[in-house]
C-alpha positions in Angstrom: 93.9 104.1 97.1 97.4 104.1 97.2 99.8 107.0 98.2 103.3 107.3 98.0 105.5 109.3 100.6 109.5 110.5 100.5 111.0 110.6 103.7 113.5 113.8 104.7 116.5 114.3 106.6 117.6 112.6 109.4 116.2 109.3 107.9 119.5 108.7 106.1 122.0 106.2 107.3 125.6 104.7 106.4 125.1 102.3 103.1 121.4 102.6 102.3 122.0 103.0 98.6 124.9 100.2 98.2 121.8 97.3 97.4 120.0 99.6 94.9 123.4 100.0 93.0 122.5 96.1 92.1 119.3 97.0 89.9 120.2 97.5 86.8 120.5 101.5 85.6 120.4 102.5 88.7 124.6 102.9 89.0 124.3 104.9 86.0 121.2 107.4 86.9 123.1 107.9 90.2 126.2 109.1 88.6 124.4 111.4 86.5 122.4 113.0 89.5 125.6 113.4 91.0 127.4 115.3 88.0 124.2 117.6 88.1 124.5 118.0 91.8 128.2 118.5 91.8 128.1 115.5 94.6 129.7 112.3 94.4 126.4 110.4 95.5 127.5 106.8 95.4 130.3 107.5 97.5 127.9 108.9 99.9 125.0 106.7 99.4 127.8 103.5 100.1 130.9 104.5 102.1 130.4 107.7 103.8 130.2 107.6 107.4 127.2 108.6 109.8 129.1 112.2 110.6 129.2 112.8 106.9 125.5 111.9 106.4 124.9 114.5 109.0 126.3 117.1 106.7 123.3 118.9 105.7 124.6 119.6 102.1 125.1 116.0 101.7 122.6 114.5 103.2 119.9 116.8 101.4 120.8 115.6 97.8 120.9 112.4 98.7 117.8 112.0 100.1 116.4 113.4 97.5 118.4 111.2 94.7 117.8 107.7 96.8 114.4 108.3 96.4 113.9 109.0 93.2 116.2 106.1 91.4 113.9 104.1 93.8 111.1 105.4 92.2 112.5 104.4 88.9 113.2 100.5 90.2 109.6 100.4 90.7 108.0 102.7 87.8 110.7 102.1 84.9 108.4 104.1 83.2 107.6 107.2 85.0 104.3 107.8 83.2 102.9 104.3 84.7 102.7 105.7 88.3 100.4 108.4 87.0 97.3 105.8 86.6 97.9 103.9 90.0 99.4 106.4 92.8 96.1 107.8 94.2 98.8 110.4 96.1 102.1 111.8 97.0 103.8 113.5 99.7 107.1 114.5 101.3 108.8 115.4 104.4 110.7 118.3 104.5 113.4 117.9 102.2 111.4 114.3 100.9 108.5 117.7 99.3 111.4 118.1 96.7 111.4 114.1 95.8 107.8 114.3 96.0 107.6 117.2 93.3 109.6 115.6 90.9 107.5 112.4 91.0 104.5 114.4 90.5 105.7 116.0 87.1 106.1 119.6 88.4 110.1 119.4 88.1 112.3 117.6 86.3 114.8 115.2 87.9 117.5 117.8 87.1 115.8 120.4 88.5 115.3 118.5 91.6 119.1 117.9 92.0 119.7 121.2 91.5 117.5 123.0 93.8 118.3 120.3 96.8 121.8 120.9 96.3 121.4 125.3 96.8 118.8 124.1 99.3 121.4 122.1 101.1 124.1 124.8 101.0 122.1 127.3 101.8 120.5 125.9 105.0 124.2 124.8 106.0 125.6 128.1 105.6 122.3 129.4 107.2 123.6 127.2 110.4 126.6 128.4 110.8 126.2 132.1 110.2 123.6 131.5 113.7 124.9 133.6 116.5 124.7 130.3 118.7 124.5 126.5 118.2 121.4 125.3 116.7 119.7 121.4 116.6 116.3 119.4 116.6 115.4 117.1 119.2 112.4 114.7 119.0 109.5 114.9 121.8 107.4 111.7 122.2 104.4 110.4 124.2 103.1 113.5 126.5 99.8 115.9 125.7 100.0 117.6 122.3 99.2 120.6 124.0 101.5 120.9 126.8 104.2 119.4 124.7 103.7 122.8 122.5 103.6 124.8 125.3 106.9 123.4 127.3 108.8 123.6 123.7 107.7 127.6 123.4 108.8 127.8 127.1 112.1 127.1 126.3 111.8 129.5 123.8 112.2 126.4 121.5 109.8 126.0 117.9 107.7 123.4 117.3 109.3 122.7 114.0 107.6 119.3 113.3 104.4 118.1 114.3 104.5 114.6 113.0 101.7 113.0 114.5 100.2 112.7 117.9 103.1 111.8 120.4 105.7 113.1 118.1 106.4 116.6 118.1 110.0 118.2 117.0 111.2 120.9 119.0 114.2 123.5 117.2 116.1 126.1 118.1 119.4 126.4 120.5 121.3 123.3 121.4 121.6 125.0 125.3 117.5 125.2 125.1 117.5 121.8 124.1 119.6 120.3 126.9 117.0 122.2 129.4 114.0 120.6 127.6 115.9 117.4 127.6 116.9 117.7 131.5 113.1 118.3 132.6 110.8 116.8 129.9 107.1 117.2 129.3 105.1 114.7 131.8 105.3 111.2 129.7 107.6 112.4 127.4 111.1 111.5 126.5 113.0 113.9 124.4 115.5 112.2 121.9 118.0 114.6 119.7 118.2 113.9 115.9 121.2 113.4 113.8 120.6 116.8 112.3 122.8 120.4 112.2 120.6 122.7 112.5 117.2 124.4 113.5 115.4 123.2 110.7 111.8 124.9 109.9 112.4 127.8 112.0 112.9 131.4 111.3 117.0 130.5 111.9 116.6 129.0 108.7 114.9 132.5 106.7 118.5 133.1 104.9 118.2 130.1 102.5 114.7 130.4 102.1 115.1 134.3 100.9 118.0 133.2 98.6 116.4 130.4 97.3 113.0 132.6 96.6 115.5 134.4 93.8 115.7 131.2 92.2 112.6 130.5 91.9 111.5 133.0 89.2 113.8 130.9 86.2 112.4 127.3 87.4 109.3 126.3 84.8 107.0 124.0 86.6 104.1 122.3 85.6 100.9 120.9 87.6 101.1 117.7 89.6 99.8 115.1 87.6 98.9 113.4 90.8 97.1 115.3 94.5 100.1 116.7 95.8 99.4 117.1 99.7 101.4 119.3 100.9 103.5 119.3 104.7 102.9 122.7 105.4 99.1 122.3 106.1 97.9 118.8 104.6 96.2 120.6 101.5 96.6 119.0 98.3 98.2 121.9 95.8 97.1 121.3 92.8 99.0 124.4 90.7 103.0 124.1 90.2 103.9 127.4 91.2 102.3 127.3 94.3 103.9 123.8 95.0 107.1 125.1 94.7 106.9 128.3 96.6 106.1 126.0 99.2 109.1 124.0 98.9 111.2 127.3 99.2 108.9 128.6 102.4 108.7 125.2 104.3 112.5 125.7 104.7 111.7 128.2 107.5 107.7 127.1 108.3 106.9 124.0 110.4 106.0 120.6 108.4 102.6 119.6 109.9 103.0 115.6 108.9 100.0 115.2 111.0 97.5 117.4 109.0 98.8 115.0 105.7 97.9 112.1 107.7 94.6 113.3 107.8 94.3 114.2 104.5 95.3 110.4 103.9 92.2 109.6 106.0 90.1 111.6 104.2 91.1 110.2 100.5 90.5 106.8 101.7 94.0 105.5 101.5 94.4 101.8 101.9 98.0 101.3 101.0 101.3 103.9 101.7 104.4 102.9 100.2 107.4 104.9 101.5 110.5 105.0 99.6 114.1 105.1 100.4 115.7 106.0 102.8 112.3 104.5 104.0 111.5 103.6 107.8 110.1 106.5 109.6 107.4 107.9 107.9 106.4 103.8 107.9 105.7 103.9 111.4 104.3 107.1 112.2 101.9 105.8 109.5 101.3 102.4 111.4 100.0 104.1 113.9 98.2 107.1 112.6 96.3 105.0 109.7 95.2 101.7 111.1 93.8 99.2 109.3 96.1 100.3 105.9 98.8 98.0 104.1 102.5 99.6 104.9 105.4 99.2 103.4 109.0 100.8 104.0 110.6 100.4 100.6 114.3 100.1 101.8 116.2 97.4 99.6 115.8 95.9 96.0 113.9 92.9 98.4 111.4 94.9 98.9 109.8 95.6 95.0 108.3 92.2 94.8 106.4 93.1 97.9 105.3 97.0 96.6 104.6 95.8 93.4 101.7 93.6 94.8 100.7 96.3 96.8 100.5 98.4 93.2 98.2 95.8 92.3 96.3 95.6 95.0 95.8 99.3 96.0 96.6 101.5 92.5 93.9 102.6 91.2 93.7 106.2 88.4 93.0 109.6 90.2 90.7 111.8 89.5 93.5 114.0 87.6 94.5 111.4 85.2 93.5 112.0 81.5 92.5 116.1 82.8 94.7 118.9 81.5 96.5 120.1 84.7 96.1 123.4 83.7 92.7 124.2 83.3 91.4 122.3 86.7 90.8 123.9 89.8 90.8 121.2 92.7 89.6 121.1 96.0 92.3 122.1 98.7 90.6 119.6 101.5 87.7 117.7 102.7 84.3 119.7 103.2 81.3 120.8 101.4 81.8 123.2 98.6 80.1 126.2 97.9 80.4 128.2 94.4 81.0 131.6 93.6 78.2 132.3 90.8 80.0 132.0 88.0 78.5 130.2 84.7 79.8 128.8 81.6 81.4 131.9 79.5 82.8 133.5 82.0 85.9 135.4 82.2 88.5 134.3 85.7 91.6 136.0 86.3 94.4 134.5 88.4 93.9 134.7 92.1 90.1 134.9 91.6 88.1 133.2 94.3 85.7 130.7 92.8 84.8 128.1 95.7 85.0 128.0 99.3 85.8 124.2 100.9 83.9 124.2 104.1 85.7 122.1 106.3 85.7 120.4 109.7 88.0 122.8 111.4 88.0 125.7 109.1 86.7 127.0 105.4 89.3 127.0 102.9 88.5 129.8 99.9 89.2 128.1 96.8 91.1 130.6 93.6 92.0 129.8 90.3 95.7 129.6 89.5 95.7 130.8 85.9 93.7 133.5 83.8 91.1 131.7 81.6 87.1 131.2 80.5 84.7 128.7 82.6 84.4 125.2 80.7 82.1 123.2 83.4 81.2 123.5 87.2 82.2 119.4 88.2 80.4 119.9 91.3 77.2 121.3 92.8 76.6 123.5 95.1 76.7 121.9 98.5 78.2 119.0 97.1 80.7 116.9 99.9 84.1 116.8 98.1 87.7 115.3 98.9 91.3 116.6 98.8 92.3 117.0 95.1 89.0 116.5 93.5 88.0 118.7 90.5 85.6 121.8 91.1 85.6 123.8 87.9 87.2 123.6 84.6 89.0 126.3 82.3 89.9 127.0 79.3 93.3 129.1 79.7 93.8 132.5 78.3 96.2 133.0 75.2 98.8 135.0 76.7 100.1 137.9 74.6 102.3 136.2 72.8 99.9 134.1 71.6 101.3 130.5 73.0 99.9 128.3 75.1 102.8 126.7 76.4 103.7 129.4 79.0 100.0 129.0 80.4 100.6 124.9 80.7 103.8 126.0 82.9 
């Protein structure tokens, strides 16, 4: 099973996208990203110095556009990846890249929301009454790592996996945590301008939330698992009011580890600008192929793990919008509903009983029970299908609101 992860900011560095300009069409899709972001992106993804690439209005859109002409070097046609990609996630700003490779949002929508997203959370720094940055925590005890970080008065704004927690907030906060670190830590700052994922950061996310209303999404077409909690979101709404909330919520990378445990992942290809989620993955998921897609070099090498590890999910050739899908791993248990009957959206069908909690399970959309696709009691695994439906005619009478 093969899943494929976009990386988010502070991965960027000076020149990553001048090799990718040699594939051919990639020179032209970046300049058309960049006319819809309003960014020159090949100047930045070639020439623009590290202190540039800090700037978080920069930085986010390129990210995001790196990744997704990538995508297109190794899927020419987009529709391919839906039959072999057993998964996809992103970091942070990599969710955005993410969504658009799942079929939520368009490419366009993409640039544009990581371009408002970028401004906002820039403006969102400086308006801060004091100096804000990130500052990585490695080795030490999860837990007193946690609790040093809140001592400071600090967030943990990224737990990436075990040994590597990211502590935000003040820059004078950070210089105390950094002075007398957690036992067996060391505390290294990121090339980042802000307190990212913390409440510093709720401007952006409330402007961006007004946005949201006029953006038409669709369903992933592949499990989407998502960095705030490692549940795969299988409804495009919800994916993208996540993408607005994460803004000023933590990104749990760890919990989508997990869930990569859980599917059975055996090969995780990360795309540009590609390195870091690579080795948290190396040694979080042992015994599972690795790649870090960062030059043209590379595609001979990811296309043979395509081969190897692509196999169709369990959403391909299933109408996105009448499938409800298992958040996580567990044991389900229905809610008695047969054949015939009526759900409204928000309605709780199923409860995932899970290792460390139960997860209630609610349609997304107002329709008629098709078919139960599991039984009661039946184990189950992130992003499998529980119940079909047959979607309600909305009052206009066209179905093509309901497939949004």
């Amino acid at each position: 099973m093969l899943v494929i992860v976009a990386p988010g900011q502070g991965s960027q560095t000076p020149g990553f996208l001048a090799p990718w300009l040699e594939v051919p069409g990639v020179a032209a899709r970046l300049d058309w990203l960049s006319a819809v972001a309003g960014l020159d992106l090949t100047r930045h993804g070639t020439v623009s110095d590290a202190e540039t690439l800090r700037n978080t209005a920069v930085a986010q859109p390129l990210i995001v556009a790196g990744g997704m002409v990538s995508l297109l070097s190794l899927f020419p046609h987009p529709s391919d990846a839906y039959g072999v990609i057993g998964a996809g996630a992103g970091h942070s700003v990599g969710e955005i890249t993410a969504a658009a490779a799942a079929g939520v949002i368009t490419a366009e929508q993409a640039m544009v929301l990581v371009r408002e997203r970028g401004f906002a959370m820039a403006r969102a720094v400086e308006s801060a009454d004091v100096p804000t940055g990130m500052s990585a925590v490695i080795g030490g005890d999860p837990d007193e790592v946690r609790a040093a970080i809140a001592g400071h008065g600090l967030s943990a704004a990224n737990v990436n996996a075990a040994g590597q927690v990211v502590a935000a907030g003040p820059l004078a906060a950070l210089a105390t945590l950094a002075a007398a670190p957690p036992a067996r830590t060391r505390v290294v700052p990121l090339q980042v301008a802000g307190a990212f994922h913390t409440d510093y950061m709720a401007p952006a996310a409330d402007l961006l939330a007004t946005y949201t209303p006029a953006i038409t999404t669709h369903d992933p077409r592949v499990r989407l698992v998502s960095n705030a909690d490692g549940h795969v979101v299988h409804d495009g709404r919800e994916v993208l009011r996540r993408i607005v909330d994460q803004t000023r919520r933590p990104v749990r990378w760890d919990l989508c580890l997990e869930t990569f445990k859980d599917l059975g992942v055996t090969g995780l290809i990360e795309i540009p600008p590609a390195g870091t989620l690579s080795n948290l993955a190396k040694r979080a998921l042992p015994g599972v192929e690795i790649l870090a897609l960062k030059t043209p070099d590379d595609l001979d090498a990811a296309q043979t793990m395509i081969a190897r590890h692509g196999s169709p999910g369990p959403l391909v050739g299933s109408p996105s919008w009448r499938i409800v899908v298992a958040p996580s791993k567990g044991m389900v248990h229905r809610v008695d509903l047969t054949e015939g009957d009526p759900v409204t959206a928000g309605a709780h069908v199923a409860t995932v009983r899970g290792r460390h909690a139960d997860k209630d399970v609610h349609a997304m959309h107002d329709g008629t029970v098709v078919e139960w696709l599991v039984e009661e009691g039946d184990p189950v695994a992130p992003g499998q299908p529980l119940v079909r439906l047959m979607p309600a005619v909305p009052a206009d009478g066209q179905f093509a609101a309901a497939q949004q």
